[in-house]
C-alpha positions, 0 to 999 in steps of 0.5 A: 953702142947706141941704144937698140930701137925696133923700128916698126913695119910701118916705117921699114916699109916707108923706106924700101924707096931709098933701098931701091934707089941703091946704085945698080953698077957701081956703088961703094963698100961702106962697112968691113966686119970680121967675126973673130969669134962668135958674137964678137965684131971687128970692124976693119978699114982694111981686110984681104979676101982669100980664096981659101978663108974668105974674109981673112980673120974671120970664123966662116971656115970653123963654123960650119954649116947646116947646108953641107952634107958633113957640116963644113963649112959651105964654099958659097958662104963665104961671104955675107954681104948686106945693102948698106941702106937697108941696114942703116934703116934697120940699125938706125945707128952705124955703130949697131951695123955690125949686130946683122953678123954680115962680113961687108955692107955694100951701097949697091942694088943686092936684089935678085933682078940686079944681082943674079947668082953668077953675078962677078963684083970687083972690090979693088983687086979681089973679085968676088961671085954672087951664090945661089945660097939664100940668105935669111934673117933668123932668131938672132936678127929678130933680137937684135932688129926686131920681129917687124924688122924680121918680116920686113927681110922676109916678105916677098919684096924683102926677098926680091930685093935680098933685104936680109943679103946675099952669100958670095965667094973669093973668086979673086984674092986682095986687099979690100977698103972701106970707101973703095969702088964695088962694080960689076965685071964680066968674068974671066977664065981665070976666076974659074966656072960661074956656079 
């Protein structure tokens, strides 16, 4: 892995005009992550969503979560997904991508404007939904990226463009790939209600 470098704020905030150049309708799925364990990465070419597990072999079910009211796991948190160019200008080395703990890195435009809760995107077969639930960076992003790179998430343009990622569902299952085409489509009756 390469060495970690911080980059500092003022270089992080030089590079918020190549985020914003993300595409807005279709982009690419640049990265797969499954999470066999915690602090353990396997990066896939290929992976099945399912509507049940998610990212199939990774470890959202048995983590839990803070944000339900029995710790279970949370339904709108099945998927985190990171933009691609903001954790490239974070990482600054592809092999230090996976350290952000998100399942997929899209080259696509997350920001809240773009991508709104209720918002459907096609990966292949699998369709997945944009969630409410926020998605922010932690103690363990600040190690990994560096404070700078923690308030840089965290400000108020971070947030807007959800520079930290955002939380999706299955909403469709099927075989997902590194490379293939992310969209925007227009929900159906059979994906189930937008939340």
């Amino acid at each position: 892995m390469t060495e970690a470098r911080h980059v500092p704020l003022s270089e992080l905030e030089a590079g918020l005009e190549a985020i914003r150049r993300s595409p807005k309708d279709a982009g690419a799925l640049r990265l797969i992550v499954r999470r066999p364990e915690v602090d353990r990465r396997e990066v896939l070419a290929e992976g099945y969503l399912d509507l049940a597990e998610g990212l199939l072999g990774d470890t959202w079910r048995k983590r839990g979560s803070p944000r339900t009211a029995d710790g279970s796991a949370h339904p709108d948190m099945q998927l985190n997904i990171m933009n691609a160019r903001a954790i490239a200008l974070l990482a600054q080395a592809e092999d230090r991508w996976p350290l952000a703990g998100d399942q997929l890195y899209f080259d696509l435009d997350l920001s809240t404007e773009n991508l709104p809760p209720g918002t459907h995107l096609a990966l292949g077969a699998a369709v997945i939904a944009v969630t409410d639930q926020p998605h922010t960076g932690c103690k363990k992003f600040a190690a990994r990226f560096g404070l700078d790179a923690l308030q840089f998430v965290n400000s108020p343009v971070g947030r807007a463009l959800n520079l930290r990622g955002i939380n999706a569902r299955v909403v469709q299952p099927g075989v997902i790939r590194v490379g293939a085409v992310v969209r925007k489509v227009t929900p159906t009756a059979a994906w189930g209600p937008r939340r």
